[in-house]
NUKE-331913 format. One line per 5 residues: number of its first residue (from 1); their letters; for each residue x, y, z of N, C-alpha, C, CB. Coordinates in nm, 3 decimals, decimal comma. Glycine has a CB too. Example, Ala and Ser with C-alpha at 12.3 -4.5 7.8 and 13.67 -1.06 7.14 Angstrom:
2
1) as) 1,319 -0,569 0,780 1,230 -0,450 0,780 1,320 -0,330 0,780 1,131 -0,447 0,905; 1,285 -0,225 0,708 1,367 -0,106 0,714 1,290 0,003 0,787 1,408 -0,060 0,572;
# end
This chain:
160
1) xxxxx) -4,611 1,260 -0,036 -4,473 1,268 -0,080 -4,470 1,224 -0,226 -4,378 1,181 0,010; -4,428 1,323 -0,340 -4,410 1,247 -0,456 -4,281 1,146 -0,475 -4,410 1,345 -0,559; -4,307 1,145 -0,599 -4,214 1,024 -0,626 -4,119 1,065 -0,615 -4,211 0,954 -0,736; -4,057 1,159 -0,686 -3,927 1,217 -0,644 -3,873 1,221 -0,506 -3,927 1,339 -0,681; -3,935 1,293 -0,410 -3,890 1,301 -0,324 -3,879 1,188 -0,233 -3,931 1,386 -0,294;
6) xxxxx) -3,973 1,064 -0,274 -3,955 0,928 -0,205 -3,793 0,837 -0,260 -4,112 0,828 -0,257; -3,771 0,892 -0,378 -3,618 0,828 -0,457 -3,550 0,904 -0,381 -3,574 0,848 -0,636; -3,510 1,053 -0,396 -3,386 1,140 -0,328 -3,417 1,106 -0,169 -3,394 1,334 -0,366; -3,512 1,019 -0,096 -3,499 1,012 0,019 -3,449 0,865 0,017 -3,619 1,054 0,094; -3,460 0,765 -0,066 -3,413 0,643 -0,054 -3,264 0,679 -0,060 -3,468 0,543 -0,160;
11) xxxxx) -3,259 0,727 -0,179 -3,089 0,767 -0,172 -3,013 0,783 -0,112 -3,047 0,839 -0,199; -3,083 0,888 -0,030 -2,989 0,959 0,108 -3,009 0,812 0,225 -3,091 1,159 0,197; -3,099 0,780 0,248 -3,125 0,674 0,349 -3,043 0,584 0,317 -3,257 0,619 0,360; -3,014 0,523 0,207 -2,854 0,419 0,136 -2,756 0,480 0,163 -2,824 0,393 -0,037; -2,681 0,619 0,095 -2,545 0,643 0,157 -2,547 0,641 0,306 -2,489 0,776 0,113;
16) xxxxx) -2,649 0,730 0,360 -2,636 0,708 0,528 -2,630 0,554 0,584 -2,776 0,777 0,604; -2,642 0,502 0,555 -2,658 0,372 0,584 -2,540 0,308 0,570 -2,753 0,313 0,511; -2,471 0,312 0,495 -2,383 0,284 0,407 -2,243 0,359 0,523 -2,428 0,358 0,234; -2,217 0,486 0,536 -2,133 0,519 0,549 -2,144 0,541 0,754 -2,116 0,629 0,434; -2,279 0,555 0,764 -2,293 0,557 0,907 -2,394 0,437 1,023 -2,347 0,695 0,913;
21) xxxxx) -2,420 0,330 0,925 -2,454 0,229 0,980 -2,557 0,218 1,058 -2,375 0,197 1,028; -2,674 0,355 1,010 -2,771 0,405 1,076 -2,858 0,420 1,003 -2,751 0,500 1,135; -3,015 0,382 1,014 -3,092 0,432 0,920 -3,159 0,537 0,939 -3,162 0,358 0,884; -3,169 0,639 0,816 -3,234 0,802 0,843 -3,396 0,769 0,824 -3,170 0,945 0,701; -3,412 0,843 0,976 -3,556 0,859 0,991 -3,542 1,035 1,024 -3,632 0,744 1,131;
26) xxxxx) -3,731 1,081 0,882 -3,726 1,198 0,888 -3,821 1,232 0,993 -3,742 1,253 0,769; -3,840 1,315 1,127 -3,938 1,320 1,230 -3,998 1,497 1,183 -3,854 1,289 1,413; -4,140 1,517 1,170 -4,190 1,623 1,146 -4,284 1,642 1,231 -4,223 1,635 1,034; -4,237 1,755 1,344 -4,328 1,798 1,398 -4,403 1,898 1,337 -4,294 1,825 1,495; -4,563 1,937 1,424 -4,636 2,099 1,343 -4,643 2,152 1,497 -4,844 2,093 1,229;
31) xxxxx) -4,631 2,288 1,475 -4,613 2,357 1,596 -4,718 2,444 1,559 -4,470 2,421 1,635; -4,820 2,513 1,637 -4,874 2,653 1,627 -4,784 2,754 1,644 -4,973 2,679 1,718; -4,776 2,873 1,468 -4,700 2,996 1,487 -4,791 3,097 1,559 -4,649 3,052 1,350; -4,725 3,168 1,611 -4,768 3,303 1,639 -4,727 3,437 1,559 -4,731 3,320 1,764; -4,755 3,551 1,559 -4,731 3,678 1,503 -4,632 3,665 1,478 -4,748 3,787 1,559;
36) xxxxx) -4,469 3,667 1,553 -4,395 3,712 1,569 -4,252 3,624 1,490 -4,417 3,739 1,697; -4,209 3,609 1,417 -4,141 3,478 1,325 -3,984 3,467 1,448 -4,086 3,544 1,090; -3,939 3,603 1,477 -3,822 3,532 1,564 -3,879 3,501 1,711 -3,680 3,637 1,579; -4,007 3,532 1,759 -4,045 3,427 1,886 -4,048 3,296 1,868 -4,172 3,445 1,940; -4,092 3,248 1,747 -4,155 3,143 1,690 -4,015 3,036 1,685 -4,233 3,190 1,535;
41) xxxxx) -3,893 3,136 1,619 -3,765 3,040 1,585 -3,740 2,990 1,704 -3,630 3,106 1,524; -3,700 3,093 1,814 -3,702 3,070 1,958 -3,769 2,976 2,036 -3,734 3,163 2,006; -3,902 2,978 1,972 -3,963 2,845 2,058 -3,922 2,710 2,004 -4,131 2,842 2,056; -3,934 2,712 1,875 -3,875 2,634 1,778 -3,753 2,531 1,857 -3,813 2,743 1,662; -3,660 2,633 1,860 -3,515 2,576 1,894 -3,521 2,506 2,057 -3,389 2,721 1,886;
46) xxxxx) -3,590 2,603 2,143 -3,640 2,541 2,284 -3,675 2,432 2,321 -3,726 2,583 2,326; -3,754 2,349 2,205 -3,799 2,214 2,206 -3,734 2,119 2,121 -3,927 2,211 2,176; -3,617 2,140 2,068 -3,510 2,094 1,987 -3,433 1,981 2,095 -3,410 2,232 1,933; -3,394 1,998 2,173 -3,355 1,900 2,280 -3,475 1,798 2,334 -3,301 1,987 2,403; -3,507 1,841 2,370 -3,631 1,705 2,409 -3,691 1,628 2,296 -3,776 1,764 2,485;
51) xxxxx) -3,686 1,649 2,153 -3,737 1,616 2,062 -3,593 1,514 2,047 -3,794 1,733 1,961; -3,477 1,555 2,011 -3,395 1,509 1,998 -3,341 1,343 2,115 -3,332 1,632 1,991; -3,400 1,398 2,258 -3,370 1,314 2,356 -3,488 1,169 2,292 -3,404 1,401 2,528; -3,596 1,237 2,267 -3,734 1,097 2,220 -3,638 1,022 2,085 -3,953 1,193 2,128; -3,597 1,086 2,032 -3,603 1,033 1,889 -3,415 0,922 1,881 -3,618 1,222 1,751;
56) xxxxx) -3,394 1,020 1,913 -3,215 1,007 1,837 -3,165 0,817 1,900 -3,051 1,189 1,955; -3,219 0,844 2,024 -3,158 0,691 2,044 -2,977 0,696 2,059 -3,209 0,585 1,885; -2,917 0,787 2,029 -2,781 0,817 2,073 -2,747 0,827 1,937 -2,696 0,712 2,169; -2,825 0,822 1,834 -2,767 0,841 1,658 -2,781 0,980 1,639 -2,865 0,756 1,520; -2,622 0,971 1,529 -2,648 1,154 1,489 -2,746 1,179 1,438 -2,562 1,228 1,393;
61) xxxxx) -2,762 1,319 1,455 -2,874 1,369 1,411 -2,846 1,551 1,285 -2,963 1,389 1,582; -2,922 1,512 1,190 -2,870 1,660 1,121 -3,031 1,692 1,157 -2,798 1,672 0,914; -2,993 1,876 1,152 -3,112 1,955 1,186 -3,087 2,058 1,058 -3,115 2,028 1,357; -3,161 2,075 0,976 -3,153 2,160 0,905 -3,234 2,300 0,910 -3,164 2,100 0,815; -3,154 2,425 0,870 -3,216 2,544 0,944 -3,219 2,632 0,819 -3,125 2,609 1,083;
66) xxxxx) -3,324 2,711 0,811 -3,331 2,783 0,708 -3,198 2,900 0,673 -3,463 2,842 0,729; -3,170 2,982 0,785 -3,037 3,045 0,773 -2,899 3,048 0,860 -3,069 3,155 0,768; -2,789 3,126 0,826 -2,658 3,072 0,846 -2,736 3,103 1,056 -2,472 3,193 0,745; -2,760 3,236 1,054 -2,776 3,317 1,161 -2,881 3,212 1,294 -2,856 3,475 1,090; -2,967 3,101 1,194 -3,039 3,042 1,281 -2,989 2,883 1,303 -3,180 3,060 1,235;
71) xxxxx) -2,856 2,836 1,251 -2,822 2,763 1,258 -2,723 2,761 1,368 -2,810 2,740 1,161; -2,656 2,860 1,427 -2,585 2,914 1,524 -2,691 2,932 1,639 -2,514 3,042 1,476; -2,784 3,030 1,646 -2,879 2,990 1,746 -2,947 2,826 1,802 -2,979 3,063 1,697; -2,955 2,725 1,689 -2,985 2,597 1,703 -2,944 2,574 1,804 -2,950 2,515 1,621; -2,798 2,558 1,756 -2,680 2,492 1,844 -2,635 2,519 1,943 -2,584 2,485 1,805;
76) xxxxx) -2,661 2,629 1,961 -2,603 2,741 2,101 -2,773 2,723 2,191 -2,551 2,982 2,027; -2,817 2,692 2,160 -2,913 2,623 2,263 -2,943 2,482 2,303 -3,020 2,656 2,233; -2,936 2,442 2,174 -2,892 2,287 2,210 -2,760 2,261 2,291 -2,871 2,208 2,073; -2,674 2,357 2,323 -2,550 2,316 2,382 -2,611 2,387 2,507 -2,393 2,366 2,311; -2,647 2,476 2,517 -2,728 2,543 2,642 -2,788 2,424 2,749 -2,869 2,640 2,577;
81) xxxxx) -2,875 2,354 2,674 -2,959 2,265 2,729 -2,897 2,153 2,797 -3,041 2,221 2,636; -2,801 2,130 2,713 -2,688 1,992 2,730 -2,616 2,027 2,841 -2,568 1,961 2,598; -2,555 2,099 2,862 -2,464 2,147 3,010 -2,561 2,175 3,082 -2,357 2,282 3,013; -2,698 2,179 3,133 -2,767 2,215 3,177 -2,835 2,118 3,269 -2,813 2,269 3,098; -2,872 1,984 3,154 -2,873 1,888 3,174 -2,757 1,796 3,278 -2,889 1,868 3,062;
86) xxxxx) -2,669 1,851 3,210 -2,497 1,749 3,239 -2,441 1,825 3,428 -2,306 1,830 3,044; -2,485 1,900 3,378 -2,477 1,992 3,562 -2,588 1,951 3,647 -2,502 2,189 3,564; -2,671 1,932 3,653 -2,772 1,939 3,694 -2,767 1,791 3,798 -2,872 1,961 3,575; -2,769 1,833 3,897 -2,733 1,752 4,008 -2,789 1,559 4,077 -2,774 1,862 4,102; -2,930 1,625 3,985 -3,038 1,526 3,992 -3,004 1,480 3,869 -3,191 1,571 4,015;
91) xxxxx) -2,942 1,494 3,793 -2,948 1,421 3,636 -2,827 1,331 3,618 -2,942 1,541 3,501; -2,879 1,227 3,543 -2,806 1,138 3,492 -2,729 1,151 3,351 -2,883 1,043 3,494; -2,570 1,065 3,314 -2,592 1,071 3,183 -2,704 1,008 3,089 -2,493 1,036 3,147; -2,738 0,886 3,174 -2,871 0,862 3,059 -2,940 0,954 3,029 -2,975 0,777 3,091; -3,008 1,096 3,117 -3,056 1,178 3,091 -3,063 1,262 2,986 -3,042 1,208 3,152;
96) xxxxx) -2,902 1,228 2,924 -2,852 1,366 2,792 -2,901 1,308 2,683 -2,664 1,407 2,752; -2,941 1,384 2,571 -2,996 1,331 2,430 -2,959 1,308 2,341 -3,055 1,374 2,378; -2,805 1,284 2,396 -2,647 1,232 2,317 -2,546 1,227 2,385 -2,588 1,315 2,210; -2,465 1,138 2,326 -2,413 1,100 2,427 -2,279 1,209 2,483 -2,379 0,957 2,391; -2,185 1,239 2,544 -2,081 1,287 2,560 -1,961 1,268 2,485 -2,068 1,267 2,655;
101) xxxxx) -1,924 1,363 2,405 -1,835 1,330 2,290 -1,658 1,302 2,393 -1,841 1,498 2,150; -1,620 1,278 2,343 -1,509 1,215 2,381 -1,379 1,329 2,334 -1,508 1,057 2,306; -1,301 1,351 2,469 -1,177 1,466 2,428 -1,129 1,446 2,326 -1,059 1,480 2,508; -1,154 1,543 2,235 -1,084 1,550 2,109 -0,989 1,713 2,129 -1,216 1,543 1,965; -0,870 1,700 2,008 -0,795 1,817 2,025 -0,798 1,833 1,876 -0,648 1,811 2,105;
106) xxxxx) -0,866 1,973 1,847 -0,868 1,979 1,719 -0,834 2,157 1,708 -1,019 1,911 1,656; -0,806 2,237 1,538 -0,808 2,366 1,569 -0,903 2,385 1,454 -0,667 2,447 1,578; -0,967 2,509 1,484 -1,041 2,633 1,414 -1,008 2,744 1,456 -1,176 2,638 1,422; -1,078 2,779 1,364 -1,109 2,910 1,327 -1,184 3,019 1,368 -1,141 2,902 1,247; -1,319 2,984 1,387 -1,417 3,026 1,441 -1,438 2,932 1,628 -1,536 3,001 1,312;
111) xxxxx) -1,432 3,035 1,720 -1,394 3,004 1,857 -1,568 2,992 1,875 -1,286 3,136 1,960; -1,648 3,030 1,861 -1,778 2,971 1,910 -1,830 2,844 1,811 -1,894 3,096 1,912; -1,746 2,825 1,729 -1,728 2,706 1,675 -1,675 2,606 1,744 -1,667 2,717 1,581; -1,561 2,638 1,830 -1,532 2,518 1,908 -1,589 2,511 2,037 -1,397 2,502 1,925; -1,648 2,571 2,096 -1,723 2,555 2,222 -1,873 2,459 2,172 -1,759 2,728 2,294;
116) xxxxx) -1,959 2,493 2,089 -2,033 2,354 2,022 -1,969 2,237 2,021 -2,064 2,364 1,882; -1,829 2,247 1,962 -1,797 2,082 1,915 -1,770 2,048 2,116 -1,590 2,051 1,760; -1,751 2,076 2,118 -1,681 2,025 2,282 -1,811 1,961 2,332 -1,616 2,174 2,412; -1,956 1,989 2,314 -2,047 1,920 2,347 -2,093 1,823 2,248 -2,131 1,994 2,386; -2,012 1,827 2,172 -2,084 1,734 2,033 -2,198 1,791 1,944 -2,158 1,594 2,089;
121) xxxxx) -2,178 1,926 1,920 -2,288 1,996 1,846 -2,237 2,074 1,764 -2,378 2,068 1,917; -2,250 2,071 1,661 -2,194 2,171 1,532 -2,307 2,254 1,437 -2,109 2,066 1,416; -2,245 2,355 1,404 -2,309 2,452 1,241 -2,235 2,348 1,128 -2,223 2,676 1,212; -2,277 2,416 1,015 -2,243 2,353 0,918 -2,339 2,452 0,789 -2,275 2,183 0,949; -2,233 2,570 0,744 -2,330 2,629 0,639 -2,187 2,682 0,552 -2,464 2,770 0,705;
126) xxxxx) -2,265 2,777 0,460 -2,195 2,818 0,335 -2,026 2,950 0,390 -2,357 2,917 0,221; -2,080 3,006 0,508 -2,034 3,123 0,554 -1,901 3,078 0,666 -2,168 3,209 0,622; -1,899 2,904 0,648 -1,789 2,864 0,712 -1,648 2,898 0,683 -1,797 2,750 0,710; -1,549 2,893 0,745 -1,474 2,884 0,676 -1,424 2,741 0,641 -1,402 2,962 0,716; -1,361 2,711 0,488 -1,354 2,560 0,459 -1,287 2,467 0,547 -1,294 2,539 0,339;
131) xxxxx) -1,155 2,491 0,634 -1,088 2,412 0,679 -1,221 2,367 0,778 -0,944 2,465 0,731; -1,275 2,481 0,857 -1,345 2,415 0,982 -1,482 2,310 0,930 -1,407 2,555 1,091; -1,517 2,399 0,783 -1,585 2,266 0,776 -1,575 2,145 0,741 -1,651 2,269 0,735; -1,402 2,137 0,652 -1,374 2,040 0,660 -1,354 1,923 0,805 -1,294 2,070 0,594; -1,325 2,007 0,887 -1,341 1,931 1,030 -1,486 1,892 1,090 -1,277 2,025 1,139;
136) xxxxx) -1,593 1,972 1,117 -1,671 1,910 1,111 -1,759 1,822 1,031 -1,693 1,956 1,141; -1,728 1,801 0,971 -1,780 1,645 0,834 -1,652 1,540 0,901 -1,735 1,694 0,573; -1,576 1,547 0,948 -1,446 1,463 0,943 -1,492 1,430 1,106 -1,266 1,554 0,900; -1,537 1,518 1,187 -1,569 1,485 1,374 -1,694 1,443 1,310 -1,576 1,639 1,531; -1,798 1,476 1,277 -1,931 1,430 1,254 -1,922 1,241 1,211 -1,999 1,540 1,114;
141) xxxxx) -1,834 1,208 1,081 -1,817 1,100 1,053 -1,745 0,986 1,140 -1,772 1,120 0,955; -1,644 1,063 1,173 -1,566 0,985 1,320 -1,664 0,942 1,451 -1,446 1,109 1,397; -1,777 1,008 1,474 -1,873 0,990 1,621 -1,838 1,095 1,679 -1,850 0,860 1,729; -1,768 1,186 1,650 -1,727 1,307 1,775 -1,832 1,418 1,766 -1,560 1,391 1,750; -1,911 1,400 1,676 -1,987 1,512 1,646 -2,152 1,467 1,645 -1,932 1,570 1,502;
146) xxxxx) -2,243 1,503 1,748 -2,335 1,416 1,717 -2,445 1,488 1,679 -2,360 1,328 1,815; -2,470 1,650 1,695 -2,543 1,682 1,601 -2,510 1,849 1,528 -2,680 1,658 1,664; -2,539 1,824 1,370 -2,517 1,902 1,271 -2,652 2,010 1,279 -2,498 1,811 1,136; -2,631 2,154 1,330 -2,767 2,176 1,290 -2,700 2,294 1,133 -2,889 2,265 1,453; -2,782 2,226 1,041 -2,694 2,326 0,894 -2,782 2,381 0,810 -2,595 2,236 0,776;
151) xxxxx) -2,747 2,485 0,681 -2,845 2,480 0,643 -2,863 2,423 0,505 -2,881 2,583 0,663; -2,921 2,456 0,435 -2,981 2,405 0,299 -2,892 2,412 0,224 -3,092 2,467 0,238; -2,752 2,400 0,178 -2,660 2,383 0,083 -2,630 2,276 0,156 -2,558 2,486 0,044; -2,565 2,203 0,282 -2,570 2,115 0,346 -2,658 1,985 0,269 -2,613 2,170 0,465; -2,579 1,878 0,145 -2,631 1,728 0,116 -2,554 1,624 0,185 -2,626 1,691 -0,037;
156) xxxxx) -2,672 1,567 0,234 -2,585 1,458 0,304 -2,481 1,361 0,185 -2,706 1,346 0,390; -2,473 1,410 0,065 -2,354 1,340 -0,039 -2,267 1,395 0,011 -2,345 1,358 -0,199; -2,262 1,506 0,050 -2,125 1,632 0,085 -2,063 1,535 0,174 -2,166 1,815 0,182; -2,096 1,435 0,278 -2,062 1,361 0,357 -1,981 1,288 0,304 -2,142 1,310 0,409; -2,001 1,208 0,195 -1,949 1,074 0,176 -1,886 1,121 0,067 -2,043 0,945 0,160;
# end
């Protein structure tokens, strides 16, 4: 890691800290690709929940995704997994890899936008429209939102 990127990571690790009382830890897995780049995203996203269940400890979590199109897939499997989990007869809530967001009544715009937040899982990219993303930064900061999967215009300054 150069130097740079050890400062812009202190940085971010201070405002987060600062505004969410949590310290950012970055977790990097390596996966073997295969041929195929959208099998690969797919598997990718498949192991996104269990990675999330080891790590998160019940703290938000941002996932950052290379595009708008795979940041929507993230989440829509991570919410897949979560009701899956949450149904699942033998399972506990300790079981979930966050916790259960709490009834909120909010409006958007985008309707598969609000079926994420209802599990506590959000997008977060350029192709939003502003009000909704003004809401998710505003549920994300509140606890209602516990994970962001967004992409690369997404700074955690945008937060604070």
């Amino acid at each position: 890691m150069s130097s740079s990127e050890v400062s812009r990571s202190s940085e971010a690790t201070l405002l987060f800290r600062r505004f969410t009382r949590h310290l950012l830890h970055r977790i990097v897995y390596g996966f073997n690709k295969n041929n195929n780049d959208f099998a690969f995203v797919k598997t990718l996203n498949t192991e996104l929940f269990k990675i999330i269940k080891k790590h998160s400890s019940g703290n938000p979590v941002l996932i950052f995704c290379s595009t708008r199109k795979s940041c929507l897939e993230a989440a829509e499997q991570l919410v897949k997994d979560y009701k899956e989990t949450l149904n699942s007869s033998s399972s506990r809530m300790s079981s979930l890899a966050w916790p259960k967001p709490p009834r909120t009544s909010f409006n958007v715009n985008d309707k598969r936008l609000a079926a994420l937040i209802e599990s506590g899982v959000s997008t977060h990219h350029a192709g939003m429209d502003q009000q909704d993303r003004k809401l998710v930064e505003k549920l994300f900061l509140e606890g209602k939102i516990s994970i962001i999967c967004q992409s690369s215009h997404f700074l955690l300054v945008r937060l604070f």
